[in-house]
N, C-alpha and C positions, 0 to 999 in steps of 0.2 A: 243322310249318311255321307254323299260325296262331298257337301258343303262344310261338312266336319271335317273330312279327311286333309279338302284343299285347307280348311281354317288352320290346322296344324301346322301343314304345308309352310303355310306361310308366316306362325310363327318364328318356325326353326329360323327363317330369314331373319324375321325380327333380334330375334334372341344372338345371331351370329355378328349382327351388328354390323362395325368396323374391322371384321374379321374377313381375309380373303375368300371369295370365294370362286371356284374354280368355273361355276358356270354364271349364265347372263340372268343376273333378281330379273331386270325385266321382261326378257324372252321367259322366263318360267312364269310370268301374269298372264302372258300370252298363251302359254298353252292351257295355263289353270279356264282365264275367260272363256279361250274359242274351240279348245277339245284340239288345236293344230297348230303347231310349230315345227316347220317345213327348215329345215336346213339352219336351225336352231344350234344353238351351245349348252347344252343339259349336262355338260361333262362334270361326275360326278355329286350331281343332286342325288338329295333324298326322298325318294319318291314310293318308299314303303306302303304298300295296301291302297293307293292310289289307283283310282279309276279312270283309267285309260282306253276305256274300250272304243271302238271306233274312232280313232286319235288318227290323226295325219302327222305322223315324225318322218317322212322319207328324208334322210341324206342327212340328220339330227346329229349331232354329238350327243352321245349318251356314254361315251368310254366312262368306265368307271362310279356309274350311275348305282345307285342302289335302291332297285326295282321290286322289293322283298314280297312275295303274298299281292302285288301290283294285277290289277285287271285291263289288259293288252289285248282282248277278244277282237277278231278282224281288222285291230290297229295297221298303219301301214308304215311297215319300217325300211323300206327299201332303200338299198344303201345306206340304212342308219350305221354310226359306229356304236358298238356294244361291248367296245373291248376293255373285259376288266370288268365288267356290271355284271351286280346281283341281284339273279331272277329267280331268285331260289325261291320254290315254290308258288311262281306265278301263272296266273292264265296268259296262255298266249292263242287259244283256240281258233284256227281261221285266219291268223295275222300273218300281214306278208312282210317275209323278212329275205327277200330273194336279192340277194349282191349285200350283204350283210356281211360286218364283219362281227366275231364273237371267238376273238381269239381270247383264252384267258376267260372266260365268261364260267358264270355259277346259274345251272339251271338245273339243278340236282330238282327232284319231286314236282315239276313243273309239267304244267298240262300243255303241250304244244300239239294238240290233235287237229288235224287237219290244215295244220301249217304251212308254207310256203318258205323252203330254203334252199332252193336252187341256186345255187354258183356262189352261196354263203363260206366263210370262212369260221370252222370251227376248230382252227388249231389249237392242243391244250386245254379247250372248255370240259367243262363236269356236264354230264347229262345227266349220272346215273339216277335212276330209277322216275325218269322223268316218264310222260304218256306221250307218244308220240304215232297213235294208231292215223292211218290214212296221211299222213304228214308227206308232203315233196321235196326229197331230200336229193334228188337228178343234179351230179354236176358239181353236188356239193365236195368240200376239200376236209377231210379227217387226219389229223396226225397228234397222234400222241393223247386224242380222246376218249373220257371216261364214259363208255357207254354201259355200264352195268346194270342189267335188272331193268333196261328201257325195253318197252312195247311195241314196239315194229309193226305189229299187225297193217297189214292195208297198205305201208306204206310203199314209195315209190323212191328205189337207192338207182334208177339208174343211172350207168358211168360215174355212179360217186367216188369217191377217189379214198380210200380207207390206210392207215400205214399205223402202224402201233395200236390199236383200237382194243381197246376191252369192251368184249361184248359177252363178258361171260353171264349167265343168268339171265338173258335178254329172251324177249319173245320175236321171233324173226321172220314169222309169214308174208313176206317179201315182195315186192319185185326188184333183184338185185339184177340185171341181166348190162352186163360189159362192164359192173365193176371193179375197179381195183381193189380190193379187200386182204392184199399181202401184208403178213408180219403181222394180222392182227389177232385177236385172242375169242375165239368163239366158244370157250370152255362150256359147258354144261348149257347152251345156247336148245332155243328151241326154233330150227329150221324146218320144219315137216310142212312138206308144200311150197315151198316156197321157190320161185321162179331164178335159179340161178346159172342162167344161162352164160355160157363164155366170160363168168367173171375170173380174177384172179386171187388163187387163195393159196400163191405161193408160200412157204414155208410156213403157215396160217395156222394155231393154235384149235384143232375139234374135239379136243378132247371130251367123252362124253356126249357131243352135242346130238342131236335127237334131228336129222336130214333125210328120215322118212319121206318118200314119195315127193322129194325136191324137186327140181327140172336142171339139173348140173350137166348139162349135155354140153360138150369142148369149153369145161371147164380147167383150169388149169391149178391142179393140186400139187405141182411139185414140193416136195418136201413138208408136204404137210402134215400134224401128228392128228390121224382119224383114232388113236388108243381107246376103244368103250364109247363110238362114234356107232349109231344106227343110220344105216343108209337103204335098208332093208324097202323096196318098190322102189327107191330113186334113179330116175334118168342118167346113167353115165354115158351116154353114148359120144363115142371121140374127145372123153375127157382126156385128160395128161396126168398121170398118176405116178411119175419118176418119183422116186425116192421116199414113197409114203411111210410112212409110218403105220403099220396094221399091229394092233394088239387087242381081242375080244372084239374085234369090228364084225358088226354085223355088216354084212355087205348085200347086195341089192335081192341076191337071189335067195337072201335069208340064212347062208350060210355065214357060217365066223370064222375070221381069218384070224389066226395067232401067229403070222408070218415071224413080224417085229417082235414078240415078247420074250 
């Protein structure tokens, strides 16, 4: 099946002919032959349902690469550029993509469990409803990222750095502890348990969200809307709670607060 995949692979080449093409024909024989091309020019190949799995691309040009349904299991993308590439749908199980850029990236349904993307650049990328249980996401940079309806579980946010973030519909059994998480949207989010220790979730979207028995100890909630927010056994101890927002909030000692409605 993968001697199919590359045979296609490389007709597309054929067929493209004397047509420009944005990445290196020969650096792509190289990764088809050896499973690694280190510091390669992949920028914008086609590499649809491509099996990639234990592939060495660290430091690769993949910007704009079209990686659809693509098999990327424990590949190693460090420092790869990813900006603008569609992984929509792809495994990425185990791959390490830590110093990664994926600004502009499409990774919507995409299995990224137990992935590695510490100090990754995910400005403006699609995650939503991607799997991301057990994933290392420490350090990492979020602005203006679709994370909806993604699976958190297990995973490891600390000091990630979050600003405009939709995380509405998401599963968030966490460890978030000293993240930046202001301005971002945790709408109908499922934090129950989850370690959120001294993060920040300045003027931060809960509406709804379900932060049962969290660990939000000197966390910083200023202005944020908890409206129909369960926080009912959750750790507040020396949180910052200026300006909240309280409407049907259940709050730790089980009582509801209709301060704000």
């Amino acid at each position: 099946m993968k001697k199919l995949i590359w045979a296609v692979v490389l007709s597309l080449i054929s067929v493209a002919g004397s047509a420009s093409l944005a990445f290196d024909a020969g650096q792509l024989e190289t990764l088809i032959s050896t499973n690694a091309c280190p510091d390669c020019d992949l920028s914008q190949a086609q590499l649809s349902g491509a099996n990639l799995a234990s592939s060495n691309l660290a430091d690769a040009n993949l910007s704009g690469a079209v990686l659809t349904g693509a098999v990327l299991t424990s590949a190693d993308l460090n420092y790869a550029d990813l900006t603008g590439a569609d992984l929509t749908g792809a495994n990425l199980v185990n791959a390490n993509l830590s110093d990664s850029r994926l600004e502009n990236a499409k990774l919507m349904a995409s299995n990224l469990s137990d992935a590695n993307f510490s100090y990754a650049n995910l400005k403006d990328a699609n995650l939503s409803n991607a799997v991301m249980t057990g994933a290392n996401l420490s350090n990492v940079y979020l602005k203006h990222t679709n994370m909806s309806g993604v699976d958190l579980t297990g995973a490891n946010l600390e000091k990630a750095y979050f600003w405009d973030v939709d995380l509405s519909g998401s599963s968030l059994s966490a460890n978030w502890s000293g993240a930046d998480l202001s301005h971002s949207n945790f709408d109908m989010a499922n934090l129950s348990g989850a370690n959120m220790e001294a993060v920040d979730l300045v003027n931060a979207s809960l509406v709804g969200a379900d932060m049962s028995n969290a660990n939000m100890s000197a966390a910083d909630l200023s202005g944020a809307d908890l409206t129909r927010a369960n926080l009912s056994n959750a750790n507040l101890e020396n949180a910052i709670m200026n300006r909240v927002t309280f409407c049907k909030t259940i709050m730790s000692n089980g009582q509801v607060n209709d301060a704000g409605c």
